[in-house]
MARSE-845835 format. One record per residue: z negated, x negated, y negated of N, C-alpha, C in turn. Coordinates in nm, 4 decimals. Layout:
MARSE-845835
Z | X | Y | Z | X | Y | Z | X | Y
...
END
This chain:
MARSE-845835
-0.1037 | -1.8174 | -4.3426 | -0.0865 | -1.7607 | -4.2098 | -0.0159 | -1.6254 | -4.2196
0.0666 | -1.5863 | -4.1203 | 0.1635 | -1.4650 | -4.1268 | 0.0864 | -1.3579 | -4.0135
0.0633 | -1.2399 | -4.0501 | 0.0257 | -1.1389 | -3.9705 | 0.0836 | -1.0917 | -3.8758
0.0172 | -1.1521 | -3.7188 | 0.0642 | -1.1128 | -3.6084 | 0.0876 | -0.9059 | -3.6162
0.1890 | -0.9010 | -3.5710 | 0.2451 | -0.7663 | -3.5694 | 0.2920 | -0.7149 | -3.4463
0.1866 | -0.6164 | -3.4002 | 0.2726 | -0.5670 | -3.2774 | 0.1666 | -0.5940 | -3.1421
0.1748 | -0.5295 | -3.0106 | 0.0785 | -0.5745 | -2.9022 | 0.1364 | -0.6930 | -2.8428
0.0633 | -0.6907 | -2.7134 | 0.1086 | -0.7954 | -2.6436 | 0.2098 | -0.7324 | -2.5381
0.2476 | -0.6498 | -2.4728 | 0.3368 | -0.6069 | -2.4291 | 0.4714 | -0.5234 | -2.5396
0.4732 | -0.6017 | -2.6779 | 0.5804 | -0.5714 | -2.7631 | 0.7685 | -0.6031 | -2.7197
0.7471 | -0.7368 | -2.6409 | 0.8559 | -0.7302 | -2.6005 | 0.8957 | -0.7208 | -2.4741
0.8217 | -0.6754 | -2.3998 | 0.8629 | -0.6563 | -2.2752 | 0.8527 | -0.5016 | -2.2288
0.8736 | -0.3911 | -2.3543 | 0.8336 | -0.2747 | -2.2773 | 0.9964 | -0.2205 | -2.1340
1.0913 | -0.2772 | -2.1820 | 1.2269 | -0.2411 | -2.0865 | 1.2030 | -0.2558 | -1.9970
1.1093 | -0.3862 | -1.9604 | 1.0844 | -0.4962 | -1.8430 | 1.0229 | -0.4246 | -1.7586
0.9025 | -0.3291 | -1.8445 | 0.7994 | -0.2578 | -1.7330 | 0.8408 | -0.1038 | -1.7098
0.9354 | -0.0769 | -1.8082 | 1.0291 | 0.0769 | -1.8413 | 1.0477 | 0.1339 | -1.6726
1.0311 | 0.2727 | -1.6759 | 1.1293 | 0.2431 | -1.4886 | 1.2350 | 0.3250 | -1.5296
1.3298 | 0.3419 | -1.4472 | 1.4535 | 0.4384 | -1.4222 | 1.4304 | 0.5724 | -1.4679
1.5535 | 0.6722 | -1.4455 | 1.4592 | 0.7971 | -1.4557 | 1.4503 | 0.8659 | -1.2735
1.4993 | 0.8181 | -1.1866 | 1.4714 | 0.8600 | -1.0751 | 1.3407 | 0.7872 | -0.9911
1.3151 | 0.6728 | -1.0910 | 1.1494 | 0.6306 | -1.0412 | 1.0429 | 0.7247 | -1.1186
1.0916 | 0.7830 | -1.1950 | 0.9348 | 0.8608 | -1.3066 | 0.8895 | 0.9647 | -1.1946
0.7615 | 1.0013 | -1.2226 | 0.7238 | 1.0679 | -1.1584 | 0.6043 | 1.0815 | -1.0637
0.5835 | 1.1431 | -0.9715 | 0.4824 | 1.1138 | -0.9150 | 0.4638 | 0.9488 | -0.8307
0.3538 | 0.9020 | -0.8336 | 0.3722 | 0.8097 | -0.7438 | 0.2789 | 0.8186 | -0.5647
0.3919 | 0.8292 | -0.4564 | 0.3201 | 0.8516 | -0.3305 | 0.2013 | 0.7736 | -0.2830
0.1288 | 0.8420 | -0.2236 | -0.0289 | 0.7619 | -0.1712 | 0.0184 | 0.6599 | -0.1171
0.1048 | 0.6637 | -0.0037 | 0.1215 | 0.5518 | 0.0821 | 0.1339 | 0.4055 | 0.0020
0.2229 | 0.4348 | -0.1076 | 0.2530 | 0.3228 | -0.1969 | 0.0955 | 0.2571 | -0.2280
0.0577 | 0.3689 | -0.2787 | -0.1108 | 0.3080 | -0.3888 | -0.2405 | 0.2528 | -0.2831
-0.1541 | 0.3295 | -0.1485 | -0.3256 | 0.2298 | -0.0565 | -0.2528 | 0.1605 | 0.0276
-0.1040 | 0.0947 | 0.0432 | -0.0703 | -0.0095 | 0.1256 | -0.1476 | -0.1325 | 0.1437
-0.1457 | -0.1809 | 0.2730 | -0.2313 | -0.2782 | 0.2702 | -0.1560 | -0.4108 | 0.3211
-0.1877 | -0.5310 | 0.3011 | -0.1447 | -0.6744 | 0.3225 | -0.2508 | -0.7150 | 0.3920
-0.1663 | -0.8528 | 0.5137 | -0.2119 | -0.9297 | 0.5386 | -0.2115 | -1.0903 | 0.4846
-0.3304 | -1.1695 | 0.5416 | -0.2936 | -1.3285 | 0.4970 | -0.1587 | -1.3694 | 0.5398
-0.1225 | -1.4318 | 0.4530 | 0.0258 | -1.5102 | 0.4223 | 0.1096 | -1.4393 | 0.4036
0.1351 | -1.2963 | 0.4206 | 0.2367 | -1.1832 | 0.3986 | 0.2957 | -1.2276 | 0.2405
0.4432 | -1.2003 | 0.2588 | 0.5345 | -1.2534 | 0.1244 | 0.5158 | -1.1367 | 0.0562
0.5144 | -1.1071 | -0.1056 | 0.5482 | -0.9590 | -0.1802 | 0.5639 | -1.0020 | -0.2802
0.6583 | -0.8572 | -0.3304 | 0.7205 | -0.9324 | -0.4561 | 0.6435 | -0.8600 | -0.5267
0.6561 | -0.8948 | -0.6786 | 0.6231 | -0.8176 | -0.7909 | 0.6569 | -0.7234 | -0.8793
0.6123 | -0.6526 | -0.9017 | 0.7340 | -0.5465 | -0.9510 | 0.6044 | -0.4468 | -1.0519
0.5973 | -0.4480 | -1.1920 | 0.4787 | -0.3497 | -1.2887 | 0.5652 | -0.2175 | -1.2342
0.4409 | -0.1262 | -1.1956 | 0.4910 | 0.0280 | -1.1983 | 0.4277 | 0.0426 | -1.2896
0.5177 | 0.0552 | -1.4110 | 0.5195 | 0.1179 | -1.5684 | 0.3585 | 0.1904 | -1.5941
0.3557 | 0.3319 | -1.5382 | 0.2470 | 0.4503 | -1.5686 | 0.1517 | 0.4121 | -1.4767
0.0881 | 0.2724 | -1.4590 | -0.0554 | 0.2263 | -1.3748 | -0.0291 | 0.1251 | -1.4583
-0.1668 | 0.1400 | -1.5327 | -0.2517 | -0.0147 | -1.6082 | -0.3335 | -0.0641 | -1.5318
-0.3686 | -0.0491 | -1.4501 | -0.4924 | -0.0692 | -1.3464 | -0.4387 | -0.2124 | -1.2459
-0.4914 | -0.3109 | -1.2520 | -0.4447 | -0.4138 | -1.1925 | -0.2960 | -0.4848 | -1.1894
-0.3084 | -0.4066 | -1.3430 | -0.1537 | -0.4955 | -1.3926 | -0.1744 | -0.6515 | -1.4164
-0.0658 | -0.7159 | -1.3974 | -0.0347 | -0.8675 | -1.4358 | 0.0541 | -0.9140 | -1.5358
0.0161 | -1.0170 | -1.5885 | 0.1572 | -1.0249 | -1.7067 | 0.2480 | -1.0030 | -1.6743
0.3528 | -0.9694 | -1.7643 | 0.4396 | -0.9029 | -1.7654 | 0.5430 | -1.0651 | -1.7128
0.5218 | -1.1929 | -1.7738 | 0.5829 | -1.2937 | -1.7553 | 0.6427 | -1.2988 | -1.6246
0.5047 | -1.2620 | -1.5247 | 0.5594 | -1.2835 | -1.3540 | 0.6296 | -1.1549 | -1.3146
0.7185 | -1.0869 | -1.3997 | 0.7215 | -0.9665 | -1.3207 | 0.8819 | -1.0207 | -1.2787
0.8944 | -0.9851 | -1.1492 | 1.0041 | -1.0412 | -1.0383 | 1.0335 | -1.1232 | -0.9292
0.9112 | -1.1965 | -0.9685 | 0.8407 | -1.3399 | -0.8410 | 0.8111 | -1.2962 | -0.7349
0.8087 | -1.3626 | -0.6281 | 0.7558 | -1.3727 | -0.5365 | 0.6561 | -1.4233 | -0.4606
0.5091 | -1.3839 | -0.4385 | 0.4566 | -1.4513 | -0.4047 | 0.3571 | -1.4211 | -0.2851
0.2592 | -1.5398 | -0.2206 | 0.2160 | -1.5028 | -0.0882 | 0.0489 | -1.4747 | -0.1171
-0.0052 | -1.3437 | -0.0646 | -0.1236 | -1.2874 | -0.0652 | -0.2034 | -1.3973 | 0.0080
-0.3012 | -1.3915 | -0.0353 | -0.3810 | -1.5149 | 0.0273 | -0.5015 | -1.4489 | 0.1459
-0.5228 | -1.3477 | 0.1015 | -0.6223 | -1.2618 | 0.1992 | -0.7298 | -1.1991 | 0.1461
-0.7685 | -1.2114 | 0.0999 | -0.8951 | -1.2391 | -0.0389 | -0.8860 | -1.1239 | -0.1570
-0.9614 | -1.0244 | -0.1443 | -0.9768 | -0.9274 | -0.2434 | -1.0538 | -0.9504 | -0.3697
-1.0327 | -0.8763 | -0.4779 | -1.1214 | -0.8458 | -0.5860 | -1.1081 | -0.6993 | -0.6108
-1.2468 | -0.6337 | -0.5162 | -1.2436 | -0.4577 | -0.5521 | -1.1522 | -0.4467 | -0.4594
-1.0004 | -0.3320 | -0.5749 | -0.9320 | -0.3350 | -0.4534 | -0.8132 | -0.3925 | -0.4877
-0.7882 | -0.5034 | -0.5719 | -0.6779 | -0.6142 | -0.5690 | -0.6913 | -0.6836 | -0.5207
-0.5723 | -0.7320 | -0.4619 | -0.4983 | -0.8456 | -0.3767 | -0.5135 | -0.9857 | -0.4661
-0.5658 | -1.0676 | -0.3876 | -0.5270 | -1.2186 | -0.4739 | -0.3905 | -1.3092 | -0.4260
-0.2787 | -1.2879 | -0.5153 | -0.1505 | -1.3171 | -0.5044 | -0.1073 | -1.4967 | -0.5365
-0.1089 | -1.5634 | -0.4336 | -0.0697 | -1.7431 | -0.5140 | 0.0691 | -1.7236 | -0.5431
0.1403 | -1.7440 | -0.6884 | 0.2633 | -1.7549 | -0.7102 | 0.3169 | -1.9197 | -0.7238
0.4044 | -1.9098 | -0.7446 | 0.4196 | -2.0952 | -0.8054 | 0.4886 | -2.0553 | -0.9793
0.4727 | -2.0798 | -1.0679 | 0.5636 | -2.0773 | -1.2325 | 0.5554 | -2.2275 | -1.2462
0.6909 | -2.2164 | -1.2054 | 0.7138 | -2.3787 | -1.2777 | 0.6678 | -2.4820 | -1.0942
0.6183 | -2.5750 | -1.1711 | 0.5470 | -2.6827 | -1.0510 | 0.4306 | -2.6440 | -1.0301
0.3694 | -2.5287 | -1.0794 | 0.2115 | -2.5231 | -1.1036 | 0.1933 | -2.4015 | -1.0063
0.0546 | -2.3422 | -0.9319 | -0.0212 | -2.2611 | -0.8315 | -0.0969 | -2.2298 | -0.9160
-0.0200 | -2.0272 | -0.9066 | -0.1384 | -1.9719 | -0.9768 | -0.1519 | -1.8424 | -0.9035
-0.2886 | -1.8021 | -0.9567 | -0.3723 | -1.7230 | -0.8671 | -0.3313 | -1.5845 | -0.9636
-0.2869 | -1.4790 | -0.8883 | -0.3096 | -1.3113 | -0.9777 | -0.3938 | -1.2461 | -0.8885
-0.4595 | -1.1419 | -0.9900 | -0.5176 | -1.0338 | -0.8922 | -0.4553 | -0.8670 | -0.9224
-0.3881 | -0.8669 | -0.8490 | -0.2992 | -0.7549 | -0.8181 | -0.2963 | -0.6151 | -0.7543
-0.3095 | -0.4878 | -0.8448 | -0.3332 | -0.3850 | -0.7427 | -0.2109 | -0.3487 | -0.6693
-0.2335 | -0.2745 | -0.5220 | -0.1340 | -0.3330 | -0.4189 | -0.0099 | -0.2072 | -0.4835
-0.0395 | -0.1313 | -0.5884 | 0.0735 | -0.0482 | -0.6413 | 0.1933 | -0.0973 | -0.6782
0.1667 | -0.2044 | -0.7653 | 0.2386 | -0.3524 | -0.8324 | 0.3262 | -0.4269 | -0.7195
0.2813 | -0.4197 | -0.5891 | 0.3289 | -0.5232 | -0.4788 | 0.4558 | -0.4382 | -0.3619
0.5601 | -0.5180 | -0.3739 | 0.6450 | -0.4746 | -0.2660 | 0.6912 | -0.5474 | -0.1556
0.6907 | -0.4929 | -0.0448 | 0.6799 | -0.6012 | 0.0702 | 0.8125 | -0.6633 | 0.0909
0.8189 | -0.8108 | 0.1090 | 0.9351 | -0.8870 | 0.1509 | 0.9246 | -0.8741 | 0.3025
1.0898 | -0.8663 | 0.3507 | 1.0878 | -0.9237 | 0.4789 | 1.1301 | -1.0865 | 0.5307
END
């Protein structure tokens, strides 16, 4: 057996990287936005919050809030592939589609 090397976010740190005009503080409004049932949002890791992060895999999808909290994440149904899956998402992570 060969020695796994490295975390689990080893290759995706670019993915979750931000700009340099995103660093910085992040505004309240962003961190206590709130959703309704069926509301569309996309996904998007804000880099400097570990707190109700999701794999890094879904980061760019789109998907619909179902209504349904855990604490204070959102439960997000995406589709990957043919398959329905459930994230729980803090609403920092979430940007609203129109």
């Amino acid at each position: 057996m060969v020695k796994r090397i490295g975390s689990t976010y080893r290759k995706s740190k670019f993915k979750i990287q931000q700009t340099i005009r995103e660093r910085g503080k992040i505004s309240l409004s962003r961190y206590f936005q709130t959703f309704t049932q069926g509301e569309k949002v996309g996904l998007k890791i804000q880099g400097n919050v570990t707190k109700g992060r999701f794999h890094p895999r879904f980061h760019g999808l789109t998907g619909t809030v179902t209504g349904t909290m855990k604490g204070l994440c959102y439960e997000v149904l995406i589709h990957d592939g043919d398959k329905e899956k459930i994230l729980y998402v803090h609403p920092i992570h979430l940007l609203k589609v129109q």
